[in-house]
C-alpha positions as CSV (number, residue, x, y, z in Angstrom):
1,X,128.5,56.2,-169.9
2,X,126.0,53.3,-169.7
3,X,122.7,54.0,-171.1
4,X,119.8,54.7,-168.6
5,X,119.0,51.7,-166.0
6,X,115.3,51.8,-167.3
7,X,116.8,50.5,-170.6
8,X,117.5,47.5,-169.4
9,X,113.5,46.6,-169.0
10,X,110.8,45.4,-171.2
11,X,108.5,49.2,-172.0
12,X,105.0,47.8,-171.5
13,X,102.0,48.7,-173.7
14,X,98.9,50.5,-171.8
15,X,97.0,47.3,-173.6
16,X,99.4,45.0,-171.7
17,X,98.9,46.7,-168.4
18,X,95.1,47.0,-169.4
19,X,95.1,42.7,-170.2
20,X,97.0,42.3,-166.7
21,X,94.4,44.5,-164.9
22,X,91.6,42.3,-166.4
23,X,93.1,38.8,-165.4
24,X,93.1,40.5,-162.2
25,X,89.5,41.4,-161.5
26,X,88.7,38.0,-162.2
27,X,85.8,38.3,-164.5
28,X,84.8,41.5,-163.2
29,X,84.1,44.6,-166.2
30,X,87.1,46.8,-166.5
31,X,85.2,49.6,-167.5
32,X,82.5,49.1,-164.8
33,X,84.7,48.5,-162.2
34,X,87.6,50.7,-162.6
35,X,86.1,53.7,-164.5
36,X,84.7,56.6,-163.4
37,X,83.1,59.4,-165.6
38,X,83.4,63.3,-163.7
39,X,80.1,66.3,-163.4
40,X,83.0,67.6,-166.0
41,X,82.7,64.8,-168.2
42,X,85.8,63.3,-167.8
43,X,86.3,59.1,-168.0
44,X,88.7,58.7,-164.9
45,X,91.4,55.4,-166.0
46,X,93.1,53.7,-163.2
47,X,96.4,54.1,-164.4
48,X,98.2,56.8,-167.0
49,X,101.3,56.3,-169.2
50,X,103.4,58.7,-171.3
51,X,100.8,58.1,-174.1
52,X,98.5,60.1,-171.9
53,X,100.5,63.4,-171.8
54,X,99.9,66.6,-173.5
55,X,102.2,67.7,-176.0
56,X,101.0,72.0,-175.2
57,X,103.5,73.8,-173.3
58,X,101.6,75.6,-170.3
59,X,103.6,78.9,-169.5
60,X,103.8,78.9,-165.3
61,X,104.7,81.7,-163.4
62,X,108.5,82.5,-163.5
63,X,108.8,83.2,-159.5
64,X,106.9,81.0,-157.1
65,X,103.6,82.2,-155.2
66,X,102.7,85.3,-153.1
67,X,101.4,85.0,-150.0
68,X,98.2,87.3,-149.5
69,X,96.4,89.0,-146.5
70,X,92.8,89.9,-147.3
71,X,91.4,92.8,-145.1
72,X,88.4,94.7,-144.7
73,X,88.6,98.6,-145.3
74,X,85.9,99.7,-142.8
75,X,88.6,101.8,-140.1
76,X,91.7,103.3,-142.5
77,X,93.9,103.1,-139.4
78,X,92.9,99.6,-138.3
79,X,93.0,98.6,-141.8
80,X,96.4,99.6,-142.2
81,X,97.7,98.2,-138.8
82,X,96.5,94.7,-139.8
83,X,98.2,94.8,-142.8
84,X,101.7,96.0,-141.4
85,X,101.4,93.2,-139.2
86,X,100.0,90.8,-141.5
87,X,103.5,92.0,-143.6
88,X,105.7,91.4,-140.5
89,X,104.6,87.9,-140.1
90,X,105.4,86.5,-143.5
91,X,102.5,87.7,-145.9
92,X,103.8,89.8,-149.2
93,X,101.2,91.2,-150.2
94,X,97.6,92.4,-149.4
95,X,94.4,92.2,-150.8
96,X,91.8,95.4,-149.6
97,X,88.6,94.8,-150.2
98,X,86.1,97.9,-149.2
99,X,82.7,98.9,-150.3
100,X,82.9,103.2,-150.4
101,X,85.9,105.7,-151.0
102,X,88.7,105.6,-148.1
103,X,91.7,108.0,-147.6
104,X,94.6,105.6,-149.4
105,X,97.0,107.8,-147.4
106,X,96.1,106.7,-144.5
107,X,95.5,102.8,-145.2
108,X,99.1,103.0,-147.3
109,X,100.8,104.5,-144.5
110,X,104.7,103.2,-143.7
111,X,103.5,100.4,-146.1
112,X,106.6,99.8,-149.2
113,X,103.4,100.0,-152.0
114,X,106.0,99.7,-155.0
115,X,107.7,96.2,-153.5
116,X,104.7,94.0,-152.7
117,X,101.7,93.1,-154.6
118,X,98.4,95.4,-153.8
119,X,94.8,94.0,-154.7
120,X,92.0,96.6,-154.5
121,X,88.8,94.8,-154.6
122,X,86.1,97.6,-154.8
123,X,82.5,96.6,-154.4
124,X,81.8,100.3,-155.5
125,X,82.9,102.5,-159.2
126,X,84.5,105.3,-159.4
127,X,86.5,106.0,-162.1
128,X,88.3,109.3,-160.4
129,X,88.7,107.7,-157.1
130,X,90.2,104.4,-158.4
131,X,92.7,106.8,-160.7
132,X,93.8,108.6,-158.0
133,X,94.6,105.3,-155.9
134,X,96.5,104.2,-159.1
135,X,98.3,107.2,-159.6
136,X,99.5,107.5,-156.1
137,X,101.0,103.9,-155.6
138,X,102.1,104.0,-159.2
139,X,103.4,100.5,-158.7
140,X,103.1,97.3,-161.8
141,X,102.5,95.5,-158.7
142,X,99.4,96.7,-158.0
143,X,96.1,95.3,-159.4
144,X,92.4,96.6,-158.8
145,X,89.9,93.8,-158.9
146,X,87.4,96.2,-160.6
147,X,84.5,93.8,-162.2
148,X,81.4,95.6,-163.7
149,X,80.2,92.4,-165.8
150,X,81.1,90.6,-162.5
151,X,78.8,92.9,-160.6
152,X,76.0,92.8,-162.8
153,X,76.5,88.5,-162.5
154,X,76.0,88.9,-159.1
155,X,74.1,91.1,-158.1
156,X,71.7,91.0,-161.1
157,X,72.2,95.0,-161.7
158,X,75.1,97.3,-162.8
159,X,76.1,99.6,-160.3
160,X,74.6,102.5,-162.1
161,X,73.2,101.4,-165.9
162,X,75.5,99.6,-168.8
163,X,76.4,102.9,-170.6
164,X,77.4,104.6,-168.0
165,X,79.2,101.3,-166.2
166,X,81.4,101.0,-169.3
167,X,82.2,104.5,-169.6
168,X,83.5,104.9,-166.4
169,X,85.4,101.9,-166.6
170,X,86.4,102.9,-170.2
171,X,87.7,105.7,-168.4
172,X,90.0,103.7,-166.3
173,X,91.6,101.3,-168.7
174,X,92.4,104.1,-170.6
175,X,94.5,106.2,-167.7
176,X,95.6,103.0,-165.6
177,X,96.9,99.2,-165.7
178,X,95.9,96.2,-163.7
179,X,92.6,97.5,-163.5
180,X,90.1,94.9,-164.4
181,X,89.8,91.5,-162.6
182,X,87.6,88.3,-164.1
183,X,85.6,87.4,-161.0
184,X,86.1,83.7,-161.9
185,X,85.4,82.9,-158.4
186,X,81.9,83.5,-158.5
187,X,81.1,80.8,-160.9
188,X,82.5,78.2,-158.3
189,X,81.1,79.6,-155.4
190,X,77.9,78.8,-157.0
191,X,77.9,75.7,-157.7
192,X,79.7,75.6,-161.6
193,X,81.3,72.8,-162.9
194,X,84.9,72.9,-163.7
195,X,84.3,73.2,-167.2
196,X,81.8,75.9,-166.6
197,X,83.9,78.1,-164.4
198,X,86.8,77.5,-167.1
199,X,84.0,78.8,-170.0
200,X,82.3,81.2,-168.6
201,X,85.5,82.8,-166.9
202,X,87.1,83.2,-170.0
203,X,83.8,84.0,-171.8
204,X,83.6,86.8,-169.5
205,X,87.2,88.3,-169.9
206,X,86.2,88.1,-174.0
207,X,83.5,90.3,-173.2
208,X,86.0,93.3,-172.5
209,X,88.2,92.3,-174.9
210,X,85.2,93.0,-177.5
211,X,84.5,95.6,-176.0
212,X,87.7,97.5,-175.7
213,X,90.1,95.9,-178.1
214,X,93.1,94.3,-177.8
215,X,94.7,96.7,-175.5
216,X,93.1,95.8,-172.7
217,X,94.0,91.6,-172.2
218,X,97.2,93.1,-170.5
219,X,95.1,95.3,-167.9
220,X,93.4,91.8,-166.8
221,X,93.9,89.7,-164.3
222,X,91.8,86.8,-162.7
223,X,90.3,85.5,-159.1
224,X,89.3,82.0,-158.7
225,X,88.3,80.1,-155.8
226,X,89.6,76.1,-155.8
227,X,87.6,73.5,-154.3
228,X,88.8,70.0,-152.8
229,X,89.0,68.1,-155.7
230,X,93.0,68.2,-155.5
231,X,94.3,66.8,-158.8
232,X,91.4,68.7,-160.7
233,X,91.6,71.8,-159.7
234,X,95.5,71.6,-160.1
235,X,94.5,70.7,-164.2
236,X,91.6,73.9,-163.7
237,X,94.0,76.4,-163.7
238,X,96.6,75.0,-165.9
239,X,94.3,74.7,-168.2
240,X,92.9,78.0,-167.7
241,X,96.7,79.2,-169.0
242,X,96.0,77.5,-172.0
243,X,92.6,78.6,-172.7
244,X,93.8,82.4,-172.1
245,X,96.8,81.6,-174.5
246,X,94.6,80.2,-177.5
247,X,91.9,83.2,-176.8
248,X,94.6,85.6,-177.6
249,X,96.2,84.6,-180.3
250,X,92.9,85.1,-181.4
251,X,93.9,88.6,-181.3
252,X,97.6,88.8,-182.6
253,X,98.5,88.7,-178.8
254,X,101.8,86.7,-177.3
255,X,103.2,85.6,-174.7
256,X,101.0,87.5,-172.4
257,X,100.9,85.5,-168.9
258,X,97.7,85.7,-167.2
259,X,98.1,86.8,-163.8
260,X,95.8,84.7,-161.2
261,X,94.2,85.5,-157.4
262,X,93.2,82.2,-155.7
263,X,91.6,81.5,-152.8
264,X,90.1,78.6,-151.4
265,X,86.4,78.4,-151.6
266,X,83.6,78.4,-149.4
267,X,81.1,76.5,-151.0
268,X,82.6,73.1,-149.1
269,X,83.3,75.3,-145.9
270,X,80.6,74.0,-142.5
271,X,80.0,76.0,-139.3
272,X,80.0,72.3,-137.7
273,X,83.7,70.5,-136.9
274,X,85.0,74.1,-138.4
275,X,88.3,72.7,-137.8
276,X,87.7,70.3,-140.6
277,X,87.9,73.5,-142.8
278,X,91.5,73.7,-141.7
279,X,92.2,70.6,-143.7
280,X,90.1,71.3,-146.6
281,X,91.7,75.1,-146.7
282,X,95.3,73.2,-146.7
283,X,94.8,70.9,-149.5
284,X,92.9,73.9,-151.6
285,X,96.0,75.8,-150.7
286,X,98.2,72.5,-152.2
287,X,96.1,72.5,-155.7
288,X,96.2,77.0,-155.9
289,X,100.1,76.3,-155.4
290,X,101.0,73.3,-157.6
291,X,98.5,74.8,-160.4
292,X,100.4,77.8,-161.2
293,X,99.0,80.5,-159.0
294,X,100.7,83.9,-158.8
295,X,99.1,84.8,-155.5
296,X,96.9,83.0,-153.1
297,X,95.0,84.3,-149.8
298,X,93.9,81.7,-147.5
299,X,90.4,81.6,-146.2
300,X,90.2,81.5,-142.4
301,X,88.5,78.0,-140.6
302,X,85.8,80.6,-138.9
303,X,85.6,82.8,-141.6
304,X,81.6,82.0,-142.7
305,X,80.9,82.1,-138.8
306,X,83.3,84.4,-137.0
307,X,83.9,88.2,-137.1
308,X,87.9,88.5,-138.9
309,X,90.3,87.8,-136.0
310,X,93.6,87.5,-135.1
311,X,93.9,83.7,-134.2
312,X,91.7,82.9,-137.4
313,X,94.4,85.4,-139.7
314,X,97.4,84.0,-138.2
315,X,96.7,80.2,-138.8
316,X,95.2,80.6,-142.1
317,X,98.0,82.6,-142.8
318,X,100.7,80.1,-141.3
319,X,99.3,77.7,-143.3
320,X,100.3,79.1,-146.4
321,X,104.0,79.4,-145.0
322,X,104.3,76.3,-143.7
323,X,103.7,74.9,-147.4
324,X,106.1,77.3,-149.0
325,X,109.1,77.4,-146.1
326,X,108.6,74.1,-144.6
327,X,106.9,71.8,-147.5
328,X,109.7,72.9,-150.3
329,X,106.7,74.3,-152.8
330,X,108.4,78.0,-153.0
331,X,109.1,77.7,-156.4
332,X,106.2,74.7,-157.1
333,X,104.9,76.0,-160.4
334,X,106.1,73.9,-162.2
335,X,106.0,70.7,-160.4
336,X,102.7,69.2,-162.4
337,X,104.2,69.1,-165.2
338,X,105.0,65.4,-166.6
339,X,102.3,64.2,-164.5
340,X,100.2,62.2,-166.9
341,X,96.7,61.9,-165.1
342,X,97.1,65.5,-164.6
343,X,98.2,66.5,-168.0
344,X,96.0,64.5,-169.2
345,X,92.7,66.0,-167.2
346,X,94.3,69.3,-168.3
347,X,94.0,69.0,-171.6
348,X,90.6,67.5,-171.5
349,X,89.5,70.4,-169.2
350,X,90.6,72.7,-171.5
351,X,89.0,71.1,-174.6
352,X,85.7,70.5,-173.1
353,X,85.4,74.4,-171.7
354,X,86.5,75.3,-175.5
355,X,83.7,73.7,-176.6
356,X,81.1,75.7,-173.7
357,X,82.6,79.1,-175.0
358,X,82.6,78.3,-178.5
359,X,78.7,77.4,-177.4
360,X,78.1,81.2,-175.4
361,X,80.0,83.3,-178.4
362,X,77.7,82.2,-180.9
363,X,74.6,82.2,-179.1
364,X,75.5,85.9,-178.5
365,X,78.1,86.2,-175.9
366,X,78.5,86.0,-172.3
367,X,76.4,89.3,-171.7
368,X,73.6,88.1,-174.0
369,X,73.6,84.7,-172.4
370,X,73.4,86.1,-168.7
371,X,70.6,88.7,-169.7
372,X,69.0,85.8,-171.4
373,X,69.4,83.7,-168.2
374,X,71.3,80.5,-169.5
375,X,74.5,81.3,-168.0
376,X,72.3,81.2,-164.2
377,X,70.2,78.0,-165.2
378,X,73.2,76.2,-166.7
379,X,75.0,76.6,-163.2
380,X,71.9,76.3,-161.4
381,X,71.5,73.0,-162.7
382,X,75.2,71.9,-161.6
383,X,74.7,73.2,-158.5
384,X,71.4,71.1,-157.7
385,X,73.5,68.0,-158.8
386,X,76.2,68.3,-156.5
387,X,73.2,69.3,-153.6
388,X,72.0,66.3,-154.5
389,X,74.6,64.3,-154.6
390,X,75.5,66.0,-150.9
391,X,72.5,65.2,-149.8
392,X,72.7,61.3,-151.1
393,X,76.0,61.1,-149.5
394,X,78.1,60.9,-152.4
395,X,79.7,64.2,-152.4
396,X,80.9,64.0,-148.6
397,X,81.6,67.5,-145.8
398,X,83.1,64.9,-142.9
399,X,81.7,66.1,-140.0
400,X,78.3,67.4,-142.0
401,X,76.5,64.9,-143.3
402,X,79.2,62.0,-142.2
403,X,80.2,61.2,-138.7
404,X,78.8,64.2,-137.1
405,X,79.3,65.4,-133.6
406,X,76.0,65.3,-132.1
407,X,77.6,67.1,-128.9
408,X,78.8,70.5,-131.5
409,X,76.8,73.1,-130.5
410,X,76.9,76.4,-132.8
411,X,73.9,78.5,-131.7
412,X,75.9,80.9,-129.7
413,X,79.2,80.9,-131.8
414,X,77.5,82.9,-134.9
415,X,79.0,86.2,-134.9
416,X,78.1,86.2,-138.8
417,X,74.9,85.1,-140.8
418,X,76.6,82.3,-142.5
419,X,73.4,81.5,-144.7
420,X,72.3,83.0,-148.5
421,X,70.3,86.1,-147.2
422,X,67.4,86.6,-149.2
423,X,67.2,89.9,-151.1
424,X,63.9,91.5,-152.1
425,X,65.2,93.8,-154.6
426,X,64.5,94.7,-158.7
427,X,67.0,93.1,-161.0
428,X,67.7,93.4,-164.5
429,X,69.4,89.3,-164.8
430,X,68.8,86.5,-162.4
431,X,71.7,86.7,-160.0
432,X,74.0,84.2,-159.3
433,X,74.1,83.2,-155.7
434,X,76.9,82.0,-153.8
435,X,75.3,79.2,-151.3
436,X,77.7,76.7,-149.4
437,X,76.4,73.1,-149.7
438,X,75.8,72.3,-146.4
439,X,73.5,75.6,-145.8
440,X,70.2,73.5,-145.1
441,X,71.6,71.3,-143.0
442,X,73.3,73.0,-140.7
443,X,69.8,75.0,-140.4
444,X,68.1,72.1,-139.8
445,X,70.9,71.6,-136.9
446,X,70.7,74.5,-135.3
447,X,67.2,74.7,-135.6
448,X,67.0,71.6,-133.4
449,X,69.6,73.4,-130.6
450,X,66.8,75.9,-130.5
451,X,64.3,73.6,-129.6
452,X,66.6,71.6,-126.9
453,X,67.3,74.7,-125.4
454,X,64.1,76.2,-125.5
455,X,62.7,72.5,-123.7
456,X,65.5,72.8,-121.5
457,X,64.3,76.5,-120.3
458,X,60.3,75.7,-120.6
C-alpha cells in the first residue's frame, strides 16, 4: 500500500513557520506581539508542533465520566426523594453533603448503593458514624469526602484539636476505604493559581501519606473545582495524574489511578445575567470531561442566589447529558491526548507545581506552612491579582463588569447571601476564604437598587 499522503509534503521546521510568521507581521516583534506569559508562568506560542509534545504517558480513566447529583441532607426523606429522581433522569451517582449524623436507612432507601457511585461529604467527624455508613453500603463505589487538614484550611480550626482529629480519622482509614478526600477545590475557589492548586493539592494529600504510611494513597481521592480557562484547566488535571504518579513512586506505589470529583467553580459565577453562568458552567463541564475526570457534578446557574430547585437541578443536570449523549464525549478521556498546546501546558503545569511542593516539603510541609501562614498569603496574593485584573478589565464576567444590563434587577431574587460572610470567631491558622470575583461589585449594584427604590418610595 502507498505510503501516507502526508509523505508526499515538505515537514516544515517550527523555525520555518516562526521566519514565515515574522515576514508576516511586517516588522512587528514576534515575541511582543504574539506571546503571552500566564499568572502560571507559562509563555503562551501561537502555534505548536510535534516537537512540543510530552513524551509521559498520563493514565486516564478506563470508563468515561459519571454524572453526579449533589444534595443537601437536611430532611432524610426529601433527601432521598431527590436523589431517586435525580437517578431516574440520567444522573449515576450522588454526592450527599450534610453537616450532623442522619439515619442512612432512610436517605439509602430503594436506592441500588452497590451499583452507583456514593460521595459522602461530611462537614462534621465521627469516626463511629462514618463506619457504620461504610459498613452498611459496603460498596468500592462509595467514597466519603472526609477532609480534616481541609477543615482546618478552611475554617482555620480542627473540628475538635489535631490529636484527637487524627485519631479519629486514624480510626477510619484503618476499618474503611475511600475515606479521605483532598479538598483541592478550596484552593481555586480562593483565588490560587493553577500551579498553586496543583502544589498545594498534592502537598496536602502528602500530608496523610506521612502521616499514615503508604497504605493510605489508595483510601484517597480528590475534589477540584475547574474554572473557564478551557485548554488549561484540561492540562490542570492531566497534569495532576502525573504529579500523583511521580509522588508515589516516591513510595514504592504503582499504578494507583487517582480517582477525581470535579465541579465547576464559583469563584467566576455573578448573581447579574445568571444565565451567563449557564455558559460558563458548560464549558467548565467541557474541560472536567476532556481532562480525565471520573465524576463531575454540575453547579446550578442560580446556585450562589437561589434556594436548590428543581428547574435549576434539572438543567444543570441536562447539561451534563447533553455533552455525554448528544456531544459524543462518553468515553472522552482520552481525547487530549496528542494535542500539542495541551500537552505541552501539561507538562509545564506539572513541572512548575513540582517545583512549589518541592518548595512547601522543605520549608516544613503543608501543615507547617498553613500554621505559619504562607500557604493563605501565597494565595492571597493570586487572588488580589486576578481582583485586580477583574477590576482593570482584563480578566472579563460578560455581563459584570462588561456589557451590563442596567435594567437587571436582583434585590428581590436573593433567596441566599451570595457574599463572603464575615465570621467573628478564634482561629488557630488564617482561613482560606472562598470569595467570587465579582462580590464588590455586584454590592455596589444592588446597593444602588436600594437607593432607587428607596427614592422611588420617599
Amino acid at each position: 500500500m502507498k505510503n501516507s499522503l502526508f509523505d508526499d509534503f515538505l515537514k516544515t521546521t517550527p523555525a520555518a513557520w516562526k521566519n514565515k510568521i515574522q515576514v508576516d507581521l511586517k516588522g512587528a516583534d514576534y515575541n511582543d506581539t504574539l506571546l503571552w506569559k500566564t499568572q502560571e508562568g507559562i509563555v503562551v506560542k501561537p502555534f505548536y508542533t510535534q516537537e512540543d509534545r510530552s513524551s509521559l504517558k498520563i493514565e486516564t480513566p478506563k470508563k468515561g465520566f459519571n454524572i453526579c447529583e449533589t444534595i443537601f441532607v437536611d430532611d432524610e426523606k426529601i433527601a432521598n426523594s431527590l436523589a431517586i429522581d435525580a437517578l431516574k433522569r440520567g444522573a449515576n451517582s450522588v454526592q450527599f453533603i450534610a453537616y450532623k449524623n442522619f439515619d442512612y436507612r432512610i436517605l439509602l432507601l430503594n436506592i441500588d448503593v452497590k451499583s452507583i457511585f456514593i460521595y459522602f461529604q461530611f462537614h462534621f467527624l465521627e469516626d463511629t458514624f462514618q463506619l457504620e455508613v461504610s459498613k452498611f453500603i459496603n460498596s468500592e463505589k462509595t467514597y466519603f469526602q472526609t477532609d480534616i487538614i481541609g477543615n482546618l484550611a478552611e475554617t482555620g480550626n480542627w473540628f475538635f484539636n489535631l490529636k484527637e482529629d487524627f485519631i479519629k480519622l486514624e480510626r477510619i482509614q484503618k476499618n474503611a476505604t475511600n475515606c479521605i478526600a483532598i479538598s483541592g477545590d478550596l484552593y481555586q475557589n480562593c483565588g490560587a493559581t493553577i500551579t498553586q492548586q496543583l502544589a498545594y493539592t498534592l502537598a496536602h494529600a502528602n500530608e496523610y501519606l506521612n502521616k499514615f504510611g503508604d497504605t493510605v494513597a489508595e483510601k484517597l481521592s480528590f475534589s477540584f473545582s475547574v474554572g473557564s480557562n478551557y485548554f488549561f484547566e484540561i492540562a490542570k488535571l492531566r497534569a495532576f495524574r502525573i504529579l500523583w504518579s511521580a509522588l508515589i513512586k516516591e513510595y514504592e506505589i504503582r499504578d494507583l489511578e487517582a480517582h477525581i470529583f470535579v465541579q465547576p467553580s464559583l469563584r467566576n459565577k455573578t448573581i447579574y445575567d445568571y444565565n451567563v453562568n449557564l455558559l460558563r458552567t458548560t464549558s467548565e463541564c467541557m474541560s472536567a470531561i476532556l481532562g480525565g475526570s471520573n465524576t463531575i457534578s454540575n453547579v446550578s446557574y442560580d446556585a450562589i442566589y437561589h434556594k436548590s430547585n428543581e428547574f435549576g437541578n434539572r438543567i444543570s443536570r441536562n447539561q451534563l447529558l447533553i455533552l455525554q449523549q448528544e456531544s459524543y464525549l462518553t468515553e472522552a478521556q482520552g481525547f487530549a491526548e496528542g494535542a500539542y498546546y495541551i500537552e505541552s501546558i501539561t507538562q509545564q503545569l506539572a513541572e512548575n507545581a513540582l517545583t512549589i511542593f518541592k518548595q512547601v516539603e522543605k520549608s516544613g510541609g503543608f501543615l507547617k506552612q498553613l500554621k505559619d501562614g504562607i500557604i493563605q498569603k501565597k494565595i492571597k496574593e493570586s487572588a488580589l491579582k486576578e481582583e485586580n485584573s477583574f477590576i482593570q478589565k482584563e480578566t472579563i464576567l460578560l455581563g459584570t463588569n462588561l456589557q451590563q444590563n442596567k435594567e437587571d434587577k436582583m434585590q428581590q431574587e436573593l433567596e441566599l447571601y451570595p457574599f463572603v460572610k464575615q465570621r467573628n470567631i478564634k482561629t488557630l491558622v488564617p482561613p482560606l476564604t472562598r470569595k467570587r470575583l465579582s462580590e464588590s461589585l455586584e454590592k455596589d449594584r444592588l446597593h444602588s437598587e436600594k437607593s432607587i427604590e428607596q427614592n422611588k418610595n420617599g
